[in-house]
Phi, psi and omega in degrees: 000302155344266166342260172354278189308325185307298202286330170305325188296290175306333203261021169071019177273149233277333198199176201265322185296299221283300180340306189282319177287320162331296145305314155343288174290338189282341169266003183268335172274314183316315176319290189295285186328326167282334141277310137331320192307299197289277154008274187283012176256328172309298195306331177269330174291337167304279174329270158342300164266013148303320217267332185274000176275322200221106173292140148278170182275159188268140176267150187328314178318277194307285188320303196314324190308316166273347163318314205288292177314329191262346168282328181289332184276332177295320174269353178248026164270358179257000000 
């Protein structure tokens, strides 16, 4: 309780309550962000092998894109 009471003190907070509610919230957000966190990394790994088991097929846009690349490339490899 010392230690406690010490850190309320220094770190200028109005009462040992602002303190407590203060840390609270500051580890309630941390919760959530570390979860979210966690979530949108499923949600993304999700995607991710969704997009490399089932490919869309290339669109004329792209073949042509790569053609285009592969001609360019060809010519500055000379």
């Amino acid at each position: 309780m010392v230690l406690i009471s010490h850190v309320f003190s220094i770190g200028g907070y109005r009462s040992l309550t602002d303190f407590v509610i203060l840390t609270i919230q500051e580890k309630a957000k941390e919760i959530v962000r570390e979860k979210e966190q966690i979530i949108s990394s499923e949600r993304d790994s999700q995607i991710f092998f969704d997009a490399i088991t089932n490919p869309n097929i290339p669109s004329e846009t792209l073949k042509n894109a790569l053609e285009d690349y592969n001609v360019f490339t060809s010519k500055v490899k000379k």
